[in-house]
N, C-alpha and C positions, 0 to 999 in steps of 0.2 A: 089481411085487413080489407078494409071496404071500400077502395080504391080511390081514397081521400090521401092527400100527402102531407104525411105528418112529421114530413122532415124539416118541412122547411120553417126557416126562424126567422122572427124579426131580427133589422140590424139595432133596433135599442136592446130588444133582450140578449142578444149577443154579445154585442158593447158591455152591459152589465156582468154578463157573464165570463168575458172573457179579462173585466177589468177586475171582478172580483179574485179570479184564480193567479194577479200578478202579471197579466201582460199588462205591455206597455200599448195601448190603444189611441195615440196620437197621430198613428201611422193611416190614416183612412185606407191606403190605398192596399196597404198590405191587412187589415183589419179586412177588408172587402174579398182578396182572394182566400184568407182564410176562414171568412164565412163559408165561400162555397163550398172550399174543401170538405168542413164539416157535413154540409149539408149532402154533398156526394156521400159520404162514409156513413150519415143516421140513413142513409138511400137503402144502400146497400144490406145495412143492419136490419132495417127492418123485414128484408125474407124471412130474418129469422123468428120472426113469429110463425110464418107460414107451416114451419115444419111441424108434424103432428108427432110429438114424443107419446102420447097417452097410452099406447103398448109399450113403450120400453121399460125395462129395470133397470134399477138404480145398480151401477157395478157395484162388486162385493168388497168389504172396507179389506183393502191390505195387510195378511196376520206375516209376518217373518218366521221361518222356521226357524225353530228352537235346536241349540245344540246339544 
């Protein structure tokens, strides 16, 4: 990536998001460390664009030998 950080989220779109998936979001303070958490972990995830697959092959689909 372009050494822009694209992890990091607002705390309303988090709030919303995180109220929408059924947490309980009245907790500010615990709402607050797990913002970061996430925002460490999309950190982390985003290497994984870095990697360059575009030689690889797709593994081969699994046949069972027949008896």
């Amino acid at each position: 990536m372009s050494g822009e950080n694209n992890s990091a989220i607002s705390e309303q779109a988090f709030l919303r998001i995180a109220a929408a998936t059924g947490l309980d979001i009245s907790d500010r303070e615990h709402m607050a460390d797990l913002r970061g958490r996430v925002s460490l972990m999309r950190q982390g995830l985003e290497r994984l664009y870095e990697i360059d697959v575009s030689g690889a092959e797709s593994p081969s689909v699994f046949v069972p030998e027949r008896e």
